[in-house]
N, C-alpha and C positions, 0 to 999 in steps of 0.2 A: 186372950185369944188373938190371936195375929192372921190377918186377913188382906188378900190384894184386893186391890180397883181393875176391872178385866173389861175393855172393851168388846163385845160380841156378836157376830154375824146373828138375825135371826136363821131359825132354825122351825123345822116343824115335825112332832113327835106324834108318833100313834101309840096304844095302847087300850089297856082297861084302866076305869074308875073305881072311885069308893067314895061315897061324901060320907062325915064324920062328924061327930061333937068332943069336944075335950077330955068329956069321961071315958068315949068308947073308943078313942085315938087307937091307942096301941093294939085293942082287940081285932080293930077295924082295916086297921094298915097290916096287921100281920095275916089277914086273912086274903086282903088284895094280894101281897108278895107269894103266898103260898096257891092262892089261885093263877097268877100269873106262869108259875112256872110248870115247867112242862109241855103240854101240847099249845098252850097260847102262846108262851114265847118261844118255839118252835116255830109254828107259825109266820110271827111277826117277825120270826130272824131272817125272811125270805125277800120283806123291804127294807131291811134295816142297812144303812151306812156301814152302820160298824157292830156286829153281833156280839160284841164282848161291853158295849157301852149302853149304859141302861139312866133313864132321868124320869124322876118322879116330880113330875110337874105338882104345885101346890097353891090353892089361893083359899079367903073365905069366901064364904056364899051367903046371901041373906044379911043376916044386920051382923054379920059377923062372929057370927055361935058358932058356925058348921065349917068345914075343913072340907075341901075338893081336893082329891088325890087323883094324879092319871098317872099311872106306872106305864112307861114307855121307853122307844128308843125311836132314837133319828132317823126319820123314813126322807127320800127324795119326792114322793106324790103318796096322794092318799090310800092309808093302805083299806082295801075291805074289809068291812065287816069289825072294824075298830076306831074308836073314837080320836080322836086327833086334835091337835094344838097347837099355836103358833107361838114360839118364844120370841116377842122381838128384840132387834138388832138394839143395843144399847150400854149404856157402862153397867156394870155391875160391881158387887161386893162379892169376892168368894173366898171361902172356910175349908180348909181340910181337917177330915177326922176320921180316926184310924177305923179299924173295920168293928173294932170291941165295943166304940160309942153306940150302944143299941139306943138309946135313949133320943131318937131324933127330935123327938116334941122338944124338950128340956135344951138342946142344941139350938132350935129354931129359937128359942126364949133369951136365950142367952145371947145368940150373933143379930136380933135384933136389939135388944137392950145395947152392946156393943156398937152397933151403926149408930144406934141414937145419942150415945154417948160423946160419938166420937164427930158429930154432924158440924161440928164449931170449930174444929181441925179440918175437915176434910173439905164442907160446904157442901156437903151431900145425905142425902136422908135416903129412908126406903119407899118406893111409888106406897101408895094410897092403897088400900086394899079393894075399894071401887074401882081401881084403874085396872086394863087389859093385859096386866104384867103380870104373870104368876109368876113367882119366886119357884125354884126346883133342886135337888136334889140331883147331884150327876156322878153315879157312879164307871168307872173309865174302864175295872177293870173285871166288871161282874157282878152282881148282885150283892154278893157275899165279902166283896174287899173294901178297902177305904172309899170315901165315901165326903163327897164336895159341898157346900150349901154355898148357894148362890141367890143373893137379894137385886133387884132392879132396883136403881138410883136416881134422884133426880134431883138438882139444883133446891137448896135448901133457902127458900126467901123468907 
């Protein structure tokens, strides 16, 4: 898997949520996506930057069982009536994968196994999953097309 080092403006996304367990991942995310579209992101296309650019913010929650999804796009100020999140400004790890990789979970498994592997080349690891970094998903050209992962990085001591 071949992946750049991307330095990043923070950014702030609104959307809807989902929190999730391992088992009920893919039920749970594909019912966010299919909730989402439609009159929500219709909606939300009305603060968004850029209405063709969508980011699935992702962290755990708790001791680390549960999965926090926010399906969003880049808003300039808060949008109404939707939940919102700050990406911040920092290096990152990012992955591209065609739009056939349905399998995100097994992607996410794999391009951290990859960072960690590769942490003694690079001197870089993935933030702590306690820290305010959520790692996100940024698709550029629509829901439906390829499809980015992107991990926050920090100084591997």
């Amino acid at each position: 898997m071949d992946y750049k080092l991307i330095e990043r403006e923070q950014i702030i996304v609104g959307g809807i949520s989902v929190e999730t367990q391992y088992e009920n991942n893919n039920k749970d995310r594909k019912r966010l996506f299919d909730d989402f579209r439609g009159e929500k992101m219709e909606l939300l296309s009305k603060y968004a930057k850029n209405p063709n650019e969508f980011y699935c913010a992702t962290w755990l929650t708790g001791v680390g069982e549960n999965f926090f999804y926010l399906l969003s796009q880049e808003i300039a100020d808060e949008a109404s009536g939707f939940e919102t999140q700050t990406i911040p400004a920092g290096l990152y790890a990012c992955a591209k994968f065609p739009k056939n990789n349905n399998d995100t979970l097994q992607a996410w498994i794999d391009f951290y196994e990859k960072i960690d592997a590769d942490k003694s080349k690079t001197g870089y690891r993935a933030t702590g999953a306690d820290s305010a970094y959520p790692h996100f998903e940024r698709y550029p050209n629509g829901l439906d097309g390829d499809y980015e992962l992107w991990i926050s990085l920090e100084k591997d001591v």
